[in-house]
MDTraj code that builds the backbone (N, CA, C; nanometers):
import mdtraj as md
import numpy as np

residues = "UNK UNK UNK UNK UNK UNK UNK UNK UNK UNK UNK UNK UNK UNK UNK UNK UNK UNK UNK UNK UNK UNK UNK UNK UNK UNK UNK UNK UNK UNK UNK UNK UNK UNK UNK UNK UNK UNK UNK UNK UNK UNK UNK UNK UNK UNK UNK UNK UNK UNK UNK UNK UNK UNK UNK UNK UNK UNK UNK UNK UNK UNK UNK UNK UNK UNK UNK UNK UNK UNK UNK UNK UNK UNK UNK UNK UNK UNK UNK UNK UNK UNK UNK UNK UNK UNK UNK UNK UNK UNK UNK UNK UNK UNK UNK UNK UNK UNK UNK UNK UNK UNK UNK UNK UNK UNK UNK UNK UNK UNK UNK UNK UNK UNK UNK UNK UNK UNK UNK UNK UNK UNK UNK UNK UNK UNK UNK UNK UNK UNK UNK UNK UNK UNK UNK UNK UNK UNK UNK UNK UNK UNK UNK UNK UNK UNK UNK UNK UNK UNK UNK UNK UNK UNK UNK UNK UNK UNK UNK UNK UNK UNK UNK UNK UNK".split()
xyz = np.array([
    [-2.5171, 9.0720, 3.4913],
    [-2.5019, 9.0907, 3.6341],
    [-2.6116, 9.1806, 3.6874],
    [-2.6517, 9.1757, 3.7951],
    [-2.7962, 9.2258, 3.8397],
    [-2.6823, 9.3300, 3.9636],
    [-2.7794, 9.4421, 3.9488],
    [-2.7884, 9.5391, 4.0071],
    [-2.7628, 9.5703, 4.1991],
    [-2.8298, 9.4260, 4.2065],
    [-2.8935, 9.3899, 4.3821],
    [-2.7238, 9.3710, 4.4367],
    [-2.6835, 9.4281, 4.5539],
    [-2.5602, 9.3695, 4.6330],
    [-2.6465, 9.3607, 4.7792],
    [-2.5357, 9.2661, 4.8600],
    [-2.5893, 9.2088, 5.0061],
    [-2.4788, 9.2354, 5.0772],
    [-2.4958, 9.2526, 5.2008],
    [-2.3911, 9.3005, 5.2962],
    [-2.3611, 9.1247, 5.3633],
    [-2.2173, 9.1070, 5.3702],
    [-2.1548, 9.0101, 5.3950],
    [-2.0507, 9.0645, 5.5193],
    [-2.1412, 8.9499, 5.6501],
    [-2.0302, 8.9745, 5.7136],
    [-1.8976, 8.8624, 5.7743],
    [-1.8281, 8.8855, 5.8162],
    [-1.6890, 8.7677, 5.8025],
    [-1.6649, 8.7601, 5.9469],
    [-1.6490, 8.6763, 6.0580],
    [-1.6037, 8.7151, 6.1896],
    [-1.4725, 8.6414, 6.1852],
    [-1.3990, 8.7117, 6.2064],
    [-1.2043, 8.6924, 6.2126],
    [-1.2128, 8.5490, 6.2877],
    [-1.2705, 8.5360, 6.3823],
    [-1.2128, 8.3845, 6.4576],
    [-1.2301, 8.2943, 6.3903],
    [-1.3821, 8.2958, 6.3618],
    [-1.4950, 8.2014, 6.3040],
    [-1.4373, 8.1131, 6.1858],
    [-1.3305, 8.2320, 6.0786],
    [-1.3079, 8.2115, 5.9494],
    [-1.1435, 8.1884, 5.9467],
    [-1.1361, 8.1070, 5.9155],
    [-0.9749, 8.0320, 5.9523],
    [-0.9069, 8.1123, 5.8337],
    [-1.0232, 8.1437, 5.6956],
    [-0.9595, 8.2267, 5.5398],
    [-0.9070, 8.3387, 5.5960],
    [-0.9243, 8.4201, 5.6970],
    [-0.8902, 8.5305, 5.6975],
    [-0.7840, 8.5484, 5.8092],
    [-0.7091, 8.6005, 5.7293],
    [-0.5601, 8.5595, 5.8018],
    [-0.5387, 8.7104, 5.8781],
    [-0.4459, 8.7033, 5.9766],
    [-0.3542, 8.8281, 6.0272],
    [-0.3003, 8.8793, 5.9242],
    [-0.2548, 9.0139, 5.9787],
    [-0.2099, 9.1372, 5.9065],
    [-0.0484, 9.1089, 5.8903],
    [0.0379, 8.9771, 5.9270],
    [0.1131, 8.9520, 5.9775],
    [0.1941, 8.8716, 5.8183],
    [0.2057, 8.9293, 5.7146],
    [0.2067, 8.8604, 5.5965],
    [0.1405, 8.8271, 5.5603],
    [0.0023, 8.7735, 5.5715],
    [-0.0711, 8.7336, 5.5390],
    [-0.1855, 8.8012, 5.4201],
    [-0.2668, 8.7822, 5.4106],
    [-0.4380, 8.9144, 5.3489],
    [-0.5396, 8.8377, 5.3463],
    [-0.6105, 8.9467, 5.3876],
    [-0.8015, 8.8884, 5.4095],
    [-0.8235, 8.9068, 5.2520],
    [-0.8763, 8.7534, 5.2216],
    [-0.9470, 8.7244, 5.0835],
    [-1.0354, 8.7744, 5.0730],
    [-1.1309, 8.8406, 5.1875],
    [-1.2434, 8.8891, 5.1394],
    [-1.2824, 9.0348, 5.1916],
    [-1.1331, 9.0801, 5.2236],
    [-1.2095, 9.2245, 5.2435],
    [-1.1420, 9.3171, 5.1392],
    [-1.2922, 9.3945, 5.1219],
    [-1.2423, 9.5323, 5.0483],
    [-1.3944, 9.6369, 5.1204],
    [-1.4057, 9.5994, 5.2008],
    [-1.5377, 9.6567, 5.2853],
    [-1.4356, 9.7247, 5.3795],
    [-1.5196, 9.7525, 5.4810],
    [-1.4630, 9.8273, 5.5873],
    [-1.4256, 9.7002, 5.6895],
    [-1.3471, 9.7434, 5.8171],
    [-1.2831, 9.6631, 5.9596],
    [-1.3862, 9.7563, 6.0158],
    [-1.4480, 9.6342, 6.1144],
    [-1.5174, 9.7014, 6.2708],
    [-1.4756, 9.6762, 6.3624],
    [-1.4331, 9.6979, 6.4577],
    [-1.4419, 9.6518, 6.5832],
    [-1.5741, 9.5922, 6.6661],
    [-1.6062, 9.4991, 6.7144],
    [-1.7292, 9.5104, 6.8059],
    [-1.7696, 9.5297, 6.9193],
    [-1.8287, 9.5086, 7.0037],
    [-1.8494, 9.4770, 7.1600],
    [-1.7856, 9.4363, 7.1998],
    [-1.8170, 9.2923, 7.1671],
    [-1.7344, 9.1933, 7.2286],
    [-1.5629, 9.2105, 7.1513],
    [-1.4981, 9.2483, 7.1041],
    [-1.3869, 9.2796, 7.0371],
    [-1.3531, 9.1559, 6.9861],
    [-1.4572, 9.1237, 6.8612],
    [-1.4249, 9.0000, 6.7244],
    [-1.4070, 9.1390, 6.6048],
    [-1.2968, 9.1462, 6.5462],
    [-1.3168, 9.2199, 6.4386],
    [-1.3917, 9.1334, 6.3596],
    [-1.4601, 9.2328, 6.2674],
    [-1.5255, 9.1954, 6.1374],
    [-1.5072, 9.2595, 6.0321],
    [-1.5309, 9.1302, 5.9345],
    [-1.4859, 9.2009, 5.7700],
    [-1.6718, 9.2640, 5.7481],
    [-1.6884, 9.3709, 5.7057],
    [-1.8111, 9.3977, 5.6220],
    [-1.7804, 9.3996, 5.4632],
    [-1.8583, 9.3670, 5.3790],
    [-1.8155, 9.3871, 5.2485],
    [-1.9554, 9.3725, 5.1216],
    [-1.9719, 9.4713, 5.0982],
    [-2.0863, 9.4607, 4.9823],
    [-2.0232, 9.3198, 4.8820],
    [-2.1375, 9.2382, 4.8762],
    [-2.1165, 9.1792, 4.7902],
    [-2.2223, 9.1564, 4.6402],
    [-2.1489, 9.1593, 4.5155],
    [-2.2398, 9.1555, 4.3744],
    [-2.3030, 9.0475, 4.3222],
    [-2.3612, 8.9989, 4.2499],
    [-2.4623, 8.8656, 4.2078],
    [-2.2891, 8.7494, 4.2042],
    [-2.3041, 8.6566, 4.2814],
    [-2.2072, 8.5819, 4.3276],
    [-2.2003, 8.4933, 4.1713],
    [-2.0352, 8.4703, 4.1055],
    [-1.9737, 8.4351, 3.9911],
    [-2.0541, 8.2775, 3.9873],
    [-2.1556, 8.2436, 3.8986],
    [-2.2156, 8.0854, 3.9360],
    [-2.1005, 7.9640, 3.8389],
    [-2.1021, 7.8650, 3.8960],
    [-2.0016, 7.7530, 3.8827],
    [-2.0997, 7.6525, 3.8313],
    [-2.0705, 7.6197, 3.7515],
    [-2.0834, 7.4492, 3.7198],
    [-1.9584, 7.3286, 3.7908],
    [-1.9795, 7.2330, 3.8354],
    [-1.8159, 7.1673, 3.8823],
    [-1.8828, 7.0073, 3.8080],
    [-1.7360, 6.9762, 3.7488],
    [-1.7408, 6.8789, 3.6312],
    [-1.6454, 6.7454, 3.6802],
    [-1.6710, 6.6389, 3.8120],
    [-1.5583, 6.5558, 3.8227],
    [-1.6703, 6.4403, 3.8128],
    [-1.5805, 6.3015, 3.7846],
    [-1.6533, 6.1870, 3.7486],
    [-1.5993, 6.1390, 3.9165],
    [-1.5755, 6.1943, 3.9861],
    [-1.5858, 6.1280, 4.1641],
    [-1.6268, 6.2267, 4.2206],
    [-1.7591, 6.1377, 4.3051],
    [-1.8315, 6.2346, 4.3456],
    [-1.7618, 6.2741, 4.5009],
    [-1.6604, 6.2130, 4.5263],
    [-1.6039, 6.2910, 4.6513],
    [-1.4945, 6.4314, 4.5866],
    [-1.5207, 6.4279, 4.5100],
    [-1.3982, 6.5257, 4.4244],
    [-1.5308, 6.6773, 4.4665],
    [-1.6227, 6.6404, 4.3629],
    [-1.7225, 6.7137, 4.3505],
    [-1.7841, 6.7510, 4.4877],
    [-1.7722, 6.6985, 4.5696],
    [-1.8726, 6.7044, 4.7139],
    [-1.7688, 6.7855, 4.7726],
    [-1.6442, 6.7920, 4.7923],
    [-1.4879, 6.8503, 4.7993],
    [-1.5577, 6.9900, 4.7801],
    [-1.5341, 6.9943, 4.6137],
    [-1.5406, 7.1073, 4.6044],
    [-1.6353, 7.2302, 4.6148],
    [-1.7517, 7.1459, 4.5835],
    [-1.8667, 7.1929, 4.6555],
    [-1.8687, 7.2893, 4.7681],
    [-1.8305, 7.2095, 4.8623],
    [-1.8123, 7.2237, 5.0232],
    [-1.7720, 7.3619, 5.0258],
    [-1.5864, 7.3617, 4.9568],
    [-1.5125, 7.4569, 4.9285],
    [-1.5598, 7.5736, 4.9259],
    [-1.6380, 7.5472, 4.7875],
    [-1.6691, 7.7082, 4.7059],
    [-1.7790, 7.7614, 4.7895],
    [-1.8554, 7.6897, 4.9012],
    [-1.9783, 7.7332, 4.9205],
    [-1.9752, 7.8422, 5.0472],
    [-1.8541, 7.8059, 5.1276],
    [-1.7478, 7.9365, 5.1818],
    [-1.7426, 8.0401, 5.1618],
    [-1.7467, 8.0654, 4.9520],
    [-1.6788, 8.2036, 4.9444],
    [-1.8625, 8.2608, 4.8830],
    [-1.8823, 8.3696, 4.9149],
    [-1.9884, 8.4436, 4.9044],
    [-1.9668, 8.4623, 4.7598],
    [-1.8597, 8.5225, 4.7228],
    [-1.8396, 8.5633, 4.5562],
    [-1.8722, 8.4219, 4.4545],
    [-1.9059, 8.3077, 4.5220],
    [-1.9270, 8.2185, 4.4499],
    [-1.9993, 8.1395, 4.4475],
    [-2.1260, 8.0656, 4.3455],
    [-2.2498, 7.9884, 4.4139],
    [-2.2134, 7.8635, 4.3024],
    [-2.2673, 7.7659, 4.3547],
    [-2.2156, 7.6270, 4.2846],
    [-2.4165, 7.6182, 4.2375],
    [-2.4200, 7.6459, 4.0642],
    [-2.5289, 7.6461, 4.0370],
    [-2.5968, 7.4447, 3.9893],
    [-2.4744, 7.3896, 3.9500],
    [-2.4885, 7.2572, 3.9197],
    [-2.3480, 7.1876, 3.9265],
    [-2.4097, 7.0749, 3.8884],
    [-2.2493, 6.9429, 3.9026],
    [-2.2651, 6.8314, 3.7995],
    [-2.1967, 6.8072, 3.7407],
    [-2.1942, 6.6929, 3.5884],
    [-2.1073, 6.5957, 3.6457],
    [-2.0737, 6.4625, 3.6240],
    [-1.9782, 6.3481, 3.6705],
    [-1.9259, 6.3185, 3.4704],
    [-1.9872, 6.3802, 3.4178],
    [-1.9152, 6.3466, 3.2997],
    [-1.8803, 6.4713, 3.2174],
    [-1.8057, 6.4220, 3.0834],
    [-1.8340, 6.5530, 2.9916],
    [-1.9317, 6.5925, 2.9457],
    [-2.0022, 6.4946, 2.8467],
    [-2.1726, 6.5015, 2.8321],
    [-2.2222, 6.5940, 2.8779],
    [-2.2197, 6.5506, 3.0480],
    [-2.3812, 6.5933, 3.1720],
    [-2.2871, 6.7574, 3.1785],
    [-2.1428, 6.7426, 3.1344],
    [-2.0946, 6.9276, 3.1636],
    [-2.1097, 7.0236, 3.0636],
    [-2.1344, 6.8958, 2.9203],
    [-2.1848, 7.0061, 2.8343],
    [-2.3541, 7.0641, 2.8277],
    [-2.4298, 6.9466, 2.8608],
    [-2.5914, 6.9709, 2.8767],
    [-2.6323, 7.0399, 2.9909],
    [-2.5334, 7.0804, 3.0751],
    [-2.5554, 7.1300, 3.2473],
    [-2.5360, 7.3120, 3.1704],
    [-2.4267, 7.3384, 3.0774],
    [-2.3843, 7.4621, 3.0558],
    [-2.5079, 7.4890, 2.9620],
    [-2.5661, 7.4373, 2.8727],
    [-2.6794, 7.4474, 2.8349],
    [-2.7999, 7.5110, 2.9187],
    [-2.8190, 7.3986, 3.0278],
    [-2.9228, 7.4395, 3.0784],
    [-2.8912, 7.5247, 3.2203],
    [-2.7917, 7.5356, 3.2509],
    [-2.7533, 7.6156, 3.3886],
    [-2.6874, 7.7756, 3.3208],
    [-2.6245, 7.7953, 3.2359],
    [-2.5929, 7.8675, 3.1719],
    [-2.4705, 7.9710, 3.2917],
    [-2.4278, 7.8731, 3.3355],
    [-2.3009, 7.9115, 3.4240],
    [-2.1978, 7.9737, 3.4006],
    [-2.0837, 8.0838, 3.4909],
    [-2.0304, 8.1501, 3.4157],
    [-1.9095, 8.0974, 3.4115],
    [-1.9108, 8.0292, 3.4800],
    [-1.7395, 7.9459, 3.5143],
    [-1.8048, 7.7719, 3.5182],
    [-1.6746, 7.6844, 3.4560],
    [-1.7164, 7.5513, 3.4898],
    [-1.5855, 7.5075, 3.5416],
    [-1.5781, 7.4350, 3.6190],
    [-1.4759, 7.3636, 3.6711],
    [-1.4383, 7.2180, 3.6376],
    [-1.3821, 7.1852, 3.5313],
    [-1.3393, 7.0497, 3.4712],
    [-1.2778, 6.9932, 3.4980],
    [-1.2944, 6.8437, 3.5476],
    [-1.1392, 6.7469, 3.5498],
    [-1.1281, 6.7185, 3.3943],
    [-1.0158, 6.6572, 3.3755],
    [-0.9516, 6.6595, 3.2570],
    [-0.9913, 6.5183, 3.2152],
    [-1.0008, 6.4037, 3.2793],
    [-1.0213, 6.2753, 3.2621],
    [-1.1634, 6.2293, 3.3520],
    [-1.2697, 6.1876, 3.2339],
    [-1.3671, 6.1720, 3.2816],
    [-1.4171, 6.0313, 3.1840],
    [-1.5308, 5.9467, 3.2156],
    [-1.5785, 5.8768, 3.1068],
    [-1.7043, 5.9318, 3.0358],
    [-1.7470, 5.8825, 2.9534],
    [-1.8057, 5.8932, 2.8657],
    [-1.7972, 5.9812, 2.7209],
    [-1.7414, 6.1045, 2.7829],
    [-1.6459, 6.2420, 2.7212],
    [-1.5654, 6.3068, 2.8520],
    [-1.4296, 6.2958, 2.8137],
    [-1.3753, 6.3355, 2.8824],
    [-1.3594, 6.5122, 2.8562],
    [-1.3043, 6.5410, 2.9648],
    [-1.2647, 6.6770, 2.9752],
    [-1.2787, 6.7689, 2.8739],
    [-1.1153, 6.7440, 2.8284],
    [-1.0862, 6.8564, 2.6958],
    [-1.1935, 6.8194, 2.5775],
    [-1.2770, 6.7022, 2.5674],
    [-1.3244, 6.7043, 2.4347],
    [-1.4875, 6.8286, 2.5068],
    [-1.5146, 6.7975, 2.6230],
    [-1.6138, 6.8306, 2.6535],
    [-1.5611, 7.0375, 2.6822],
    [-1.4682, 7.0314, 2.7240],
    [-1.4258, 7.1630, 2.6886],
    [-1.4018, 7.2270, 2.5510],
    [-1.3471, 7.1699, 2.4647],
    [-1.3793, 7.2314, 2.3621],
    [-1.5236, 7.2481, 2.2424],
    [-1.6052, 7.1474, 2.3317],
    [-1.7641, 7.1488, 2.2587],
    [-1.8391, 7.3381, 2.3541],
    [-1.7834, 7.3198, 2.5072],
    [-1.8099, 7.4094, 2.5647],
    [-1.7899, 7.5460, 2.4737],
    [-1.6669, 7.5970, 2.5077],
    [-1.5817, 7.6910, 2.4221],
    [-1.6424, 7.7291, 2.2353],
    [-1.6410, 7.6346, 2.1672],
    [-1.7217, 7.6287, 2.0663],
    [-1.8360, 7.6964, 2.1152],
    [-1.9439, 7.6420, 2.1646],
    [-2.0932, 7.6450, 2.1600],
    [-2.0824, 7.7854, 2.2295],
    [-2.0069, 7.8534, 2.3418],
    [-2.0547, 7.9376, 2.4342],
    [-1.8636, 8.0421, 2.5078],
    [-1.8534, 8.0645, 2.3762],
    [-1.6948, 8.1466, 2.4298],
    [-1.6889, 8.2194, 2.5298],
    [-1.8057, 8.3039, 2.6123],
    [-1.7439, 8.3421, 2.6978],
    [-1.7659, 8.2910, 2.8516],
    [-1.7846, 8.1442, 2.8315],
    [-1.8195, 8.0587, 2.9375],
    [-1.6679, 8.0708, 3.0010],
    [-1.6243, 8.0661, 3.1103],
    [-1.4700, 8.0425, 3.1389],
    [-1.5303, 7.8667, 3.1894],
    [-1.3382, 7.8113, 3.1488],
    [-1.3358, 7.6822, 3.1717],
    [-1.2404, 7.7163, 3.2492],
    [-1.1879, 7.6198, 3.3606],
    [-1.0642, 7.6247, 3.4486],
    [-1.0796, 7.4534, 3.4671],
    [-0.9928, 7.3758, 3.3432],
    [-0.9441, 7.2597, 3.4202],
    [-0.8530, 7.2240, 3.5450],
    [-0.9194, 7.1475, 3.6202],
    [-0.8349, 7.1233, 3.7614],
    [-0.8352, 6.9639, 3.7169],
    [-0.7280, 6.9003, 3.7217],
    [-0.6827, 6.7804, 3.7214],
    [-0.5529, 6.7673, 3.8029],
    [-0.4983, 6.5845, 3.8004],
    [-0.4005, 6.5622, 3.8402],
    [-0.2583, 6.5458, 3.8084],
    [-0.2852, 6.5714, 3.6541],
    [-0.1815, 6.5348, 3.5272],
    [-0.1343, 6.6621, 3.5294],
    [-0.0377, 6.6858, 3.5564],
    [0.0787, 6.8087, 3.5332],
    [0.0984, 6.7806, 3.3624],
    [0.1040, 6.7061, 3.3211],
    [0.1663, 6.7014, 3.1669],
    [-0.0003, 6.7285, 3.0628],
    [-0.0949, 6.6869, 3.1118],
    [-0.1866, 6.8279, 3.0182],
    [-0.1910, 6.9527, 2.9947],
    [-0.0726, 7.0073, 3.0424],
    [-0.1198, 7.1006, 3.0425],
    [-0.1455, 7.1984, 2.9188],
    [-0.0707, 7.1126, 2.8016],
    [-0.0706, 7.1792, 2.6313],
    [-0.1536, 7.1909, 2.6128],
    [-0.2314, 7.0293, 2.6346],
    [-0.3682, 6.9890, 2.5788],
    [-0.4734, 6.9990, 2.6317],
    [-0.4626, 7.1082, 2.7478],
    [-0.6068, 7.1715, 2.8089],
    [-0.5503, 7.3010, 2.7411],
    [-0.5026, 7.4183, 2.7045],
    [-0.4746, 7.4906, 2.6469],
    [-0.5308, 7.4780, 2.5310],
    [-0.4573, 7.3807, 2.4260],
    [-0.5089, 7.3905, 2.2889],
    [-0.6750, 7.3333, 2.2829],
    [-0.7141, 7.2997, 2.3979],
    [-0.8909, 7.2344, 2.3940],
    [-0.9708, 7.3803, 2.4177],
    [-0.8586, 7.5014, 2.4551],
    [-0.9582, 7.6254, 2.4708],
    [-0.9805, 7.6659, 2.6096],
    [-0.9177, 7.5841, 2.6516],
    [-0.9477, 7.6555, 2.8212],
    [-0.9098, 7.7625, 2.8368],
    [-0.9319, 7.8275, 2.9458],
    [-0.8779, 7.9557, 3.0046],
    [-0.7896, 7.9764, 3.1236],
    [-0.7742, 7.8269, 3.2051],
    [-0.6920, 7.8464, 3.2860],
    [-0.6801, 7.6618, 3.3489],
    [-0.5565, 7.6651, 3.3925],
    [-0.4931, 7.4947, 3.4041],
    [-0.4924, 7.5092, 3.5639],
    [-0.4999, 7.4220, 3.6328],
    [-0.4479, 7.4147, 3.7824],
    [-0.5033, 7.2523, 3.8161],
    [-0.3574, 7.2349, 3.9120],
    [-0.3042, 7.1212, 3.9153],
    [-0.4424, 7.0682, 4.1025],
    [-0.5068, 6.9351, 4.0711],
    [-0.5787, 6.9379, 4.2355],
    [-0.5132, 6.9194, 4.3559],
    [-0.5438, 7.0136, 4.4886],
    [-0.4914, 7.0375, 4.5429],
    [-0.3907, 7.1600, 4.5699],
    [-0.4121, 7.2404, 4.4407],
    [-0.3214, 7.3872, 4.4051],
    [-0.3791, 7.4485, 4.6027],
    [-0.3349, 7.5854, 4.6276],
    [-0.3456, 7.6696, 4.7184],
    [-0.5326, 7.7176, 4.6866],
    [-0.6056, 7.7226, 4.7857],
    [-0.7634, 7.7322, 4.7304],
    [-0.7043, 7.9302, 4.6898],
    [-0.6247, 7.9821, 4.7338],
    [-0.6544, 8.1603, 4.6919],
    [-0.6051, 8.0932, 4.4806],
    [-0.5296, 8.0523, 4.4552],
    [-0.5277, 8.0280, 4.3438],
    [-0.6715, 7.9764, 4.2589],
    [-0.7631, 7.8988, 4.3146],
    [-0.8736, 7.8337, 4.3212],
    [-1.0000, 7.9859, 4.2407],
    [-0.9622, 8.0301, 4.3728],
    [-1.0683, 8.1675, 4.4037],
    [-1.0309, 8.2817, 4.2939],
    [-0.8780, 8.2641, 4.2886],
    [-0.8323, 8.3683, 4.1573],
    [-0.8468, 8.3312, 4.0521],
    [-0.8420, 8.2260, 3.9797],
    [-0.9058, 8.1951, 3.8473],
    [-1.0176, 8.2010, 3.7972],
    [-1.1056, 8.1171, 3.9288],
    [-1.2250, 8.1751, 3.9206],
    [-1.3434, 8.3056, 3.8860],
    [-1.2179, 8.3951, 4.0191],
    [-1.3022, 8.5497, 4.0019],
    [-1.2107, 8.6240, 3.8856],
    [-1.0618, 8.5556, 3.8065],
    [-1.0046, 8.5937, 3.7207],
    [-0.9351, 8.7158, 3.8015],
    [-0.8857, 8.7405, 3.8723],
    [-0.7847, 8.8150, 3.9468],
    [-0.6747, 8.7920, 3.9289],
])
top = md.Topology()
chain = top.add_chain()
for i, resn in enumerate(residues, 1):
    res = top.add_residue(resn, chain, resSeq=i)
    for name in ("N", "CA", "C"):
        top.add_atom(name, md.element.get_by_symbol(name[0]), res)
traj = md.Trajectory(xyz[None], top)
């Protein structure tokens, strides 16, 4: 992790993530509240070398999805994208990412085989399979993953596995 942080700022309207004080919690503050001029509060918040992602789906609207998603959260940069297991094991190779995001069912090598070549080759890579199969969930476990979630989970669940919170 590099040394360098950037000041991130959030404007309350702008950002639909950041909810009222009303039950709710701002995902992304641990900075200070401003008030402004114009009276938009804002989140300020130092932010550290952002957690880089690999994302691993064989549909590329899955991948373009999530993309989109992660590119929202500052704490997170989408460094590459694989449509197979293969291209997710040669991507962790050459992207050397700290998190990958796997579907579980892919062709050529699917998921768990491509997760456990991951895991093997590079243990402290985190894997977080996201699939649609509720009943993998043994067999993303015993392939070595680090964390299961079903697509479509709540994105703060998304963001917490990710940043491991």
């Amino acid at each position: 992790m590099s040394e360098t942080t950037e000041k991130v700022v959030f404007l309350r309207m702008a950002n639909p993530r950041l909810s009222d004080d009303n039950g709710g919690r701002f995902w992304h503050t641990k900075g200070e509240m401003k008030e402004t001029e114009c009276g938009v509060e804002q989140v300020v918040k130092n932010v550290e070398q952002p957690t880089q992602v690999l994302v691993a789906d064989d549909r590329p609207q899955s991948r373009k999805g999530l993309k989109a998603l992660l590119a929202t959260w500052p704490e997170v940069k989408v460094v590459g994208e694989a449509s197979n297991g293969q291209e997710a094991v040669r991507h962790v190779e050459e992207f050397h990412p700290e998190v990958v995001l796997m579907d579980a069912m892919m062709p050529v090598m699917d998921g768990l085989e491509a997760t456990k070549l991951i895991k093997d080759r590079w243990p402290d890579v985190k894997v977080i399979v996201l699939t649609i199969h509720a009943s993998y969930r043994d067999d993303v476990f015993a392939a070595g993953a680090d964390a299961f979630l079903i697509k479509g989970c709540p994105v703060a669940d998304l963001l917490s596995a990710i940043l491991d919170q």
